[in-house]
PAVOKOL-133729 format. One record per atom (N, C-alpha, C): residue number from 1; residue in three letters; x, y, z. Coordinates in steps of 0.02 Angstrom, whole numbers, plus 32768, in hexadecimal, padded with zeros to 4 digits. Example, Ala and Ser with C-alpha at 12.3 -4.5 7.8 and 13.67 -1.06 7.14 Angstrom:
! residues 2
{i: 1 | aa: ALA | xx: 8294 | yy: 7EE4 | zz: 8186} $
{i: 1 | aa: ALA | xx: 8267 | yy: 7F1F | zz: 8186} $
{i: 1 | aa: ALA | xx: 8294 | yy: 7F5B | zz: 8186} $
{i: 2 | aa: SER | xx: 8282 | yy: 7F90 | zz: 8162} $
{i: 2 | aa: SER | xx: 82AC | yy: 7FCB | zz: 8165} $
{i: 2 | aa: SER | xx: 8285 | yy: 8002 | zz: 818A} $
//
This chain:
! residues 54
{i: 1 | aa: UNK | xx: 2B80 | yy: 1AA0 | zz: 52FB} $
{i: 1 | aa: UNK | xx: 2B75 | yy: 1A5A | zz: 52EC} $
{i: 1 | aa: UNK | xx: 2B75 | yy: 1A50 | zz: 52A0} $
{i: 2 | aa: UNK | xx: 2B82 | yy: 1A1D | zz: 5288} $
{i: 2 | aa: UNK | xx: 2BA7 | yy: 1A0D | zz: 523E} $
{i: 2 | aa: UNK | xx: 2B72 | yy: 19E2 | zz: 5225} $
{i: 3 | aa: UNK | xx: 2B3B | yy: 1A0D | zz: 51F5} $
{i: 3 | aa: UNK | xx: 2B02 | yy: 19EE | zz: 51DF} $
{i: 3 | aa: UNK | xx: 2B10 | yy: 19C7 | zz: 518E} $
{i: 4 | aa: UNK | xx: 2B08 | yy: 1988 | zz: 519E} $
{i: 4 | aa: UNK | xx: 2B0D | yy: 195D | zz: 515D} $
{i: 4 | aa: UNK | xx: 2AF7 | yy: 198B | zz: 5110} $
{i: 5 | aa: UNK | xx: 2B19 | yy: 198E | zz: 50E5} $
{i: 5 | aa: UNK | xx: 2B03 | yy: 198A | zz: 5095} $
{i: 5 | aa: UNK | xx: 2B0D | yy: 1955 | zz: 5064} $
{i: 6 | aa: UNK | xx: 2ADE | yy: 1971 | zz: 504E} $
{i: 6 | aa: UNK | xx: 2ADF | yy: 1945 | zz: 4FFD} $
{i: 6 | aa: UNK | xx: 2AF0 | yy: 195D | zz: 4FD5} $
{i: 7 | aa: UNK | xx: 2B2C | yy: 191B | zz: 4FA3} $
{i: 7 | aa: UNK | xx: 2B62 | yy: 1916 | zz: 4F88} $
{i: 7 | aa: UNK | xx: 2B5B | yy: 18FF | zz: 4F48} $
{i: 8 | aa: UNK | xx: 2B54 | yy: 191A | zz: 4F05} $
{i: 8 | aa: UNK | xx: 2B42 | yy: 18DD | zz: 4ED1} $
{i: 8 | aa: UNK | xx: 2B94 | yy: 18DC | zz: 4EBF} $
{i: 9 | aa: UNK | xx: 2BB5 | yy: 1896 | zz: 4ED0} $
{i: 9 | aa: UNK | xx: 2BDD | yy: 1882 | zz: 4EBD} $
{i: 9 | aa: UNK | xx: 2BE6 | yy: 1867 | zz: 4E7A} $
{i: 10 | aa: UNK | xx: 2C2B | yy: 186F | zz: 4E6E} $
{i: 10 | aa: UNK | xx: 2C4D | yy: 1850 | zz: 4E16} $
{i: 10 | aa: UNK | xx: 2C68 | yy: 1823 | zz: 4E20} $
{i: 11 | aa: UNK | xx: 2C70 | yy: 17E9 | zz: 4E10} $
{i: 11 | aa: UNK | xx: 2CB9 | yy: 17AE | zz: 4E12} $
{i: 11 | aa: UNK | xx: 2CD2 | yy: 179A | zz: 4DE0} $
{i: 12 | aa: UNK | xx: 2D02 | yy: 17A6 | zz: 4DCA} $
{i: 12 | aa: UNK | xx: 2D0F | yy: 177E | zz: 4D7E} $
{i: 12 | aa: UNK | xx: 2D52 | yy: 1764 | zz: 4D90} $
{i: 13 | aa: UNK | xx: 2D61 | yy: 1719 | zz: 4D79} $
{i: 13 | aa: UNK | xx: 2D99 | yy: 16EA | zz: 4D91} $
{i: 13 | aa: UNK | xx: 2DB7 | yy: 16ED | zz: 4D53} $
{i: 14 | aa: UNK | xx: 2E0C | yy: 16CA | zz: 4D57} $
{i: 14 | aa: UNK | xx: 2E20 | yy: 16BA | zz: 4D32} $
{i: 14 | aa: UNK | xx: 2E16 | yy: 1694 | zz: 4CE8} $
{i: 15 | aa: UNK | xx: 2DCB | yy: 1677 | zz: 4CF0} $
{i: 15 | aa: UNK | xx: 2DD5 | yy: 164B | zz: 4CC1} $
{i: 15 | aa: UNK | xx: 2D82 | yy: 167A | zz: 4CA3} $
{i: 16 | aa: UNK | xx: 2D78 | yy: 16C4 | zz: 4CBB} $
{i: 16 | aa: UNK | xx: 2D58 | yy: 16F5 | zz: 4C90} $
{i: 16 | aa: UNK | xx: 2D0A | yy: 16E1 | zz: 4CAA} $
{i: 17 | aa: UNK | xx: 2D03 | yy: 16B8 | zz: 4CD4} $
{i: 17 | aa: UNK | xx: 2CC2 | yy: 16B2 | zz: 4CF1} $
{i: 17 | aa: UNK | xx: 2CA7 | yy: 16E9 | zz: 4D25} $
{i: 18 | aa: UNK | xx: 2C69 | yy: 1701 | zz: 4D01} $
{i: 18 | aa: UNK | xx: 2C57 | yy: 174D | zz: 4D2F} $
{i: 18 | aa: UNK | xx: 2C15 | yy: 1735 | zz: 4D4D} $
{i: 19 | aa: UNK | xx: 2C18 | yy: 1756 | zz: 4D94} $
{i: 19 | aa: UNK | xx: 2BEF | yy: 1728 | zz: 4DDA} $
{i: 19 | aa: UNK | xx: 2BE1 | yy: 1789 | zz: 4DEF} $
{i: 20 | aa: UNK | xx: 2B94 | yy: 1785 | zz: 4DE9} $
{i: 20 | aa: UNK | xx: 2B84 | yy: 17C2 | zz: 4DFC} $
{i: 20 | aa: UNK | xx: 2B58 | yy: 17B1 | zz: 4E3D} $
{i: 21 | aa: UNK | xx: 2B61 | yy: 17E0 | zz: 4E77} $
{i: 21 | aa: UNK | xx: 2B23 | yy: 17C9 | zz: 4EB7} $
{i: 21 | aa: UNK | xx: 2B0C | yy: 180D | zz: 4EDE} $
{i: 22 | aa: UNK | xx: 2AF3 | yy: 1813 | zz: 4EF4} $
{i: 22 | aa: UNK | xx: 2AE8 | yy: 1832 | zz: 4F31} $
{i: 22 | aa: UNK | xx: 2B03 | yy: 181F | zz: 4F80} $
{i: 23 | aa: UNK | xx: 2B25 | yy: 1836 | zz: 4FAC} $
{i: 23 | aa: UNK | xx: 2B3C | yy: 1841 | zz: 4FCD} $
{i: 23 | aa: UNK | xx: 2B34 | yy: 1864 | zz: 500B} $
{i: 24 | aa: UNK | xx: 2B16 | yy: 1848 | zz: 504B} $
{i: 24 | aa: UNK | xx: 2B12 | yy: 188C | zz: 507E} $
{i: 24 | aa: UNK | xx: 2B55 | yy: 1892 | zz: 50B1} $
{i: 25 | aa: UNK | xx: 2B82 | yy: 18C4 | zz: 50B5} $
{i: 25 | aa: UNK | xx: 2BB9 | yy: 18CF | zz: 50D2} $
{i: 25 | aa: UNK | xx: 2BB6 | yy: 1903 | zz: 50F6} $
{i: 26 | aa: UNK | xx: 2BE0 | yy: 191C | zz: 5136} $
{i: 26 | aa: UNK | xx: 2BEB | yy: 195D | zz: 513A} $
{i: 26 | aa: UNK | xx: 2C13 | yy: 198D | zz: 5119} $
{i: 27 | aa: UNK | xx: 2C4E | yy: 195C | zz: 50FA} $
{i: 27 | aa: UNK | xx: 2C69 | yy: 198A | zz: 50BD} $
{i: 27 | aa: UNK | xx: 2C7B | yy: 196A | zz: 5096} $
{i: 28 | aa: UNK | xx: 2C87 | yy: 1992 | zz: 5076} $
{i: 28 | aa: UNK | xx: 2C95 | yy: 197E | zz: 500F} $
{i: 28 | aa: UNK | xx: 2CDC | yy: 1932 | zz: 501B} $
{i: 29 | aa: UNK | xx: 2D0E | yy: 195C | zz: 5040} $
{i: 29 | aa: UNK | xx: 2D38 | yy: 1910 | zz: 5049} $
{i: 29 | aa: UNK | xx: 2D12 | yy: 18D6 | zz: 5069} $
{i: 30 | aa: UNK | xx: 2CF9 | yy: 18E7 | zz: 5097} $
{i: 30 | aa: UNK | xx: 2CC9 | yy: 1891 | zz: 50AD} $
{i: 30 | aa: UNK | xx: 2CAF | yy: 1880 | zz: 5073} $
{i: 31 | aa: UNK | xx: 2C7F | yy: 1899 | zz: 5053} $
{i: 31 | aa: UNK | xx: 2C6B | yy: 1887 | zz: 5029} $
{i: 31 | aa: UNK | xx: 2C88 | yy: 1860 | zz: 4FF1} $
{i: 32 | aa: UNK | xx: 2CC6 | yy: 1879 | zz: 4FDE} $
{i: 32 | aa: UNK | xx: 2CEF | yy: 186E | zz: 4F9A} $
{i: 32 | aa: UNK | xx: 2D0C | yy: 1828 | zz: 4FB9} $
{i: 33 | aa: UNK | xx: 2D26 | yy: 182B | zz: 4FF7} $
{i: 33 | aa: UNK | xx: 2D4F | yy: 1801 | zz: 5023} $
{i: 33 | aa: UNK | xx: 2D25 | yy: 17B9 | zz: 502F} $
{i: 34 | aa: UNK | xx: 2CE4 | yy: 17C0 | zz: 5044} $
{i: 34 | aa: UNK | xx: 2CBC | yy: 1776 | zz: 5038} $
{i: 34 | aa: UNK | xx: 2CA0 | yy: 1764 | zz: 4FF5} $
{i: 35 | aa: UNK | xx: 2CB5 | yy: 1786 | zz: 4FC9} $
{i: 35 | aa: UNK | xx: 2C9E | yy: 1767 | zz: 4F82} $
{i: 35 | aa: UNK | xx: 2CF4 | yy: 174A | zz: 4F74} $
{i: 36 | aa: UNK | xx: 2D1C | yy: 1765 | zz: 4F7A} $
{i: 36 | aa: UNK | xx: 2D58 | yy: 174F | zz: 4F63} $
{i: 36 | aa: UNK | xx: 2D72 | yy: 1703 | zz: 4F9C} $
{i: 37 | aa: UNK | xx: 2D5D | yy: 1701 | zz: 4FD9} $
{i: 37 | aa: UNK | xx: 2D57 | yy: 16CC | zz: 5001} $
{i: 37 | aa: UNK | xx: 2D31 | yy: 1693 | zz: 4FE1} $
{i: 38 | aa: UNK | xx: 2CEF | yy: 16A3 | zz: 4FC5} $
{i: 38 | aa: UNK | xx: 2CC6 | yy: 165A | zz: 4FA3} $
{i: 38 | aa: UNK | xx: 2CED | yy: 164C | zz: 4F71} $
{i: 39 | aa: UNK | xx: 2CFB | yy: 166B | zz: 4F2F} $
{i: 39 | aa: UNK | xx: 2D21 | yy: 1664 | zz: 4EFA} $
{i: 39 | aa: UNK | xx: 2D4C | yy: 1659 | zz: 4EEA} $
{i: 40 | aa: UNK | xx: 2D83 | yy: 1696 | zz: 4F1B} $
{i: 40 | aa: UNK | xx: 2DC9 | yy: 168F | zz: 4EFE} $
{i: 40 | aa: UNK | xx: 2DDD | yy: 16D4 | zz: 4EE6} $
{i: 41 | aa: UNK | xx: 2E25 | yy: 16D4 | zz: 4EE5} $
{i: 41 | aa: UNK | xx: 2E3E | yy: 1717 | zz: 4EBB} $
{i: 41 | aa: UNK | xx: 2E12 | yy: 171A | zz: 4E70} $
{i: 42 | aa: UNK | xx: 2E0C | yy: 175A | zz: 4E69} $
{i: 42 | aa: UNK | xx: 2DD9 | yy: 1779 | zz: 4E2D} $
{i: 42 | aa: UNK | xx: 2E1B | yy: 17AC | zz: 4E10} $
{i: 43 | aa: UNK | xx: 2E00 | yy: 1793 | zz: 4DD3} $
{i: 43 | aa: UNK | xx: 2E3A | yy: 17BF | zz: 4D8E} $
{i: 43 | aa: UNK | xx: 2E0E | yy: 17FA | zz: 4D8F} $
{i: 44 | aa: UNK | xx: 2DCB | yy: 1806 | zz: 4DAF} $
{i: 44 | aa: UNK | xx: 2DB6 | yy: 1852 | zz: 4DB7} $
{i: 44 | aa: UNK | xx: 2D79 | yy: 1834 | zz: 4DD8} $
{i: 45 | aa: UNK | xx: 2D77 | yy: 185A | zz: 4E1E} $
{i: 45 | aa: UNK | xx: 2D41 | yy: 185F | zz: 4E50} $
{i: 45 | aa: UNK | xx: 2D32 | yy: 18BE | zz: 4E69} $
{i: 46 | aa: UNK | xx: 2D09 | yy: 18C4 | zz: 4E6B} $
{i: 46 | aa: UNK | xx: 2CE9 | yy: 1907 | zz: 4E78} $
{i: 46 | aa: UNK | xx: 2CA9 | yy: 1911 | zz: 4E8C} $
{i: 47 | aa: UNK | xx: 2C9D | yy: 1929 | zz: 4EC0} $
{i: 47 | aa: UNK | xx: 2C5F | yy: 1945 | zz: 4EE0} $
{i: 47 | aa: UNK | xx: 2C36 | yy: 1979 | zz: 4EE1} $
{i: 48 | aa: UNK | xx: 2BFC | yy: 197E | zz: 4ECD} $
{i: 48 | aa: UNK | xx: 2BC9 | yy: 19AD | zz: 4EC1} $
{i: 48 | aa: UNK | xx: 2BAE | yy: 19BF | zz: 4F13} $
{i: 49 | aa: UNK | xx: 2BA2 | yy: 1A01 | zz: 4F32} $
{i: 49 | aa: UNK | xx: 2B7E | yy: 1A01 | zz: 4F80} $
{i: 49 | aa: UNK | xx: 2B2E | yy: 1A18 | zz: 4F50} $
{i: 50 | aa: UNK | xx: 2B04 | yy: 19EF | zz: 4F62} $
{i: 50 | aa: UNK | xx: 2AAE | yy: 19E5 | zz: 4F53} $
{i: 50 | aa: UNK | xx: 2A86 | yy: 1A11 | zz: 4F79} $
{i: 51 | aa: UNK | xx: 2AA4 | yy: 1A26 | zz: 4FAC} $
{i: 51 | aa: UNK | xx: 2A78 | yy: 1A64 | zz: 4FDB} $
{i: 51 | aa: UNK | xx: 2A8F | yy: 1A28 | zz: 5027} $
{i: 52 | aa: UNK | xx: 2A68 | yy: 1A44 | zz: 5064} $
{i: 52 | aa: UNK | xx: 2A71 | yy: 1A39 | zz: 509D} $
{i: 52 | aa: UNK | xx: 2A3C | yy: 1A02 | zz: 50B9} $
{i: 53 | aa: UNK | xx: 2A3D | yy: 19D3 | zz: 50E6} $
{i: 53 | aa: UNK | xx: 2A1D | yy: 19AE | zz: 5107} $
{i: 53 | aa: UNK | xx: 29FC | yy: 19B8 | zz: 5134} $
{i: 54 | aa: UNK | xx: 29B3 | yy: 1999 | zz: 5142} $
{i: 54 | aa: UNK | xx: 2992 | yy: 19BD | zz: 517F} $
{i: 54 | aa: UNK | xx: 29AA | yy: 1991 | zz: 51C2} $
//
């Protein structure tokens, strides 16, 4: 079974605006994938894994 983690996400857009969050996903692409869904394509998005979820 595929236990949620936490994600400290990066977002930085085209126009250089950087949007940092936390994130609980089962993986690093979900994660990256619903920050880039609220926002938009990112000129650099990247994901940190924070440890595991209870």
């Amino acid at each position: 079974m595929n236990v949620p983690a936490y994600f400290r996400v990066t977002h930085i857009d085209a126009q250089r605006c950087r949007r940092r969050m936390r994130v609980q996903a089962v993986t690093r692409d979900r994660a990256m994938a619903w920050v880039v869904q609220l926002y938009g394509d990112g000129w650099y998005v990247a994901a940190v894994c924070e440890g595991k979820g209870s």
